[in-house]
C-alpha positions as CSV (number, residue, x, y, z in Angstrom):
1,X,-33.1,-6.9,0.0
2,X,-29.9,-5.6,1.4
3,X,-29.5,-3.7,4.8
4,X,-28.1,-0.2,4.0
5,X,-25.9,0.8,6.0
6,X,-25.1,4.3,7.7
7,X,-22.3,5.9,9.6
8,X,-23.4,6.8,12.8
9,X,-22.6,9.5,15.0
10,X,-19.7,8.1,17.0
11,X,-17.8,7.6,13.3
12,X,-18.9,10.6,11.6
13,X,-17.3,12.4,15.2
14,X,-14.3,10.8,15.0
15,X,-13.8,11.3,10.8
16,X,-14.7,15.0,11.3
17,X,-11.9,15.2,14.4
18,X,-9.3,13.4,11.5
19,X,-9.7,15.8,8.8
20,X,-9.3,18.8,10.9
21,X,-6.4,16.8,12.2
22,X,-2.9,18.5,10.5
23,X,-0.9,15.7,11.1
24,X,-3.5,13.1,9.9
25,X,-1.9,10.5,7.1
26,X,-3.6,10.9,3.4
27,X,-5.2,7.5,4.2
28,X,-7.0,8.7,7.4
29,X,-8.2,11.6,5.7
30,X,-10.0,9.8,3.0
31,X,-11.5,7.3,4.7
32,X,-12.7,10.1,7.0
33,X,-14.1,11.7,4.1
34,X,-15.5,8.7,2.6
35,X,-17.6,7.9,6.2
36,X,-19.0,11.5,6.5
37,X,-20.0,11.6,3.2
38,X,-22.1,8.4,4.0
39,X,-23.6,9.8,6.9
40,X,-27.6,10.1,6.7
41,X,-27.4,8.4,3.2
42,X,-27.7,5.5,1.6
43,X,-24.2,5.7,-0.5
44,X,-21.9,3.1,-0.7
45,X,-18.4,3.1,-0.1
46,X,-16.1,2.4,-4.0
47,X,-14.2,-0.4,-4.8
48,X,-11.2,1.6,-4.5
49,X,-12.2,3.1,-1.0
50,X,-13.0,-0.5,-0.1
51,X,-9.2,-1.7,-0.8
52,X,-7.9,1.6,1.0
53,X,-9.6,0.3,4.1
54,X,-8.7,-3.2,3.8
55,X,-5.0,-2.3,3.2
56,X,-4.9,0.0,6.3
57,X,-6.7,-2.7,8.8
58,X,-4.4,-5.2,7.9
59,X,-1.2,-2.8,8.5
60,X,0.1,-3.0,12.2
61,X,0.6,0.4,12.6
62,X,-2.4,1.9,11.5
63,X,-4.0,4.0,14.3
64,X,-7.1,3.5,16.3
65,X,-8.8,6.3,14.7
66,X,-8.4,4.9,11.2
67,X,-9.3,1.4,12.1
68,X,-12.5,3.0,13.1
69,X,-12.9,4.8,9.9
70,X,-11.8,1.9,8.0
71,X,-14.3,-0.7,9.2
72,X,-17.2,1.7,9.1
73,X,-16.3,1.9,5.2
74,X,-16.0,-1.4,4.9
75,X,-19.2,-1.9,6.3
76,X,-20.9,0.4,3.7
77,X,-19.5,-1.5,0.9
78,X,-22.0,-2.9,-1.5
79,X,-22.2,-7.1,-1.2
80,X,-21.2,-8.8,-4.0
């Protein structure tokens, strides 16, 4: 059986500090919501999500924050 996975408190911090973030980009902002909305569950982060977060790890300028976000999503994603 599969480990499921959890964001933890540093992530869920860190995506709640995003959304209330103005100047936070549409991508941060979901992947924020996507990581709190896994946080003391056992949900699994979308396909779609799942691409979101891959595309923003593999741009250059993407900001610490959102890597953050992004791998903790990617994490949560259900194995194949």
């Amino acid at each position: 059986m599969s480990k499921r996975e959890q964001s933890g408190p540093k992530v869920t911090r860190t995506a709640s500090s995003v959304l209330r973030d103005p100047g936070a980009s549409k991508t941060a902002k979901s992947l924020a919501g996507s990581a709190l909305a896994q946080a003391g569950t056992t949900k699994q982060s979308s396909s779609a999500t799942a691409r979101t977060a891959g595309k923003a790890l593999n741009d250059g300028r993407t900001s610490a924050s959102t890597r953050s976000l992004a791998g903790s999503v990617l994490t949560q994603k259900p194995k194949k």
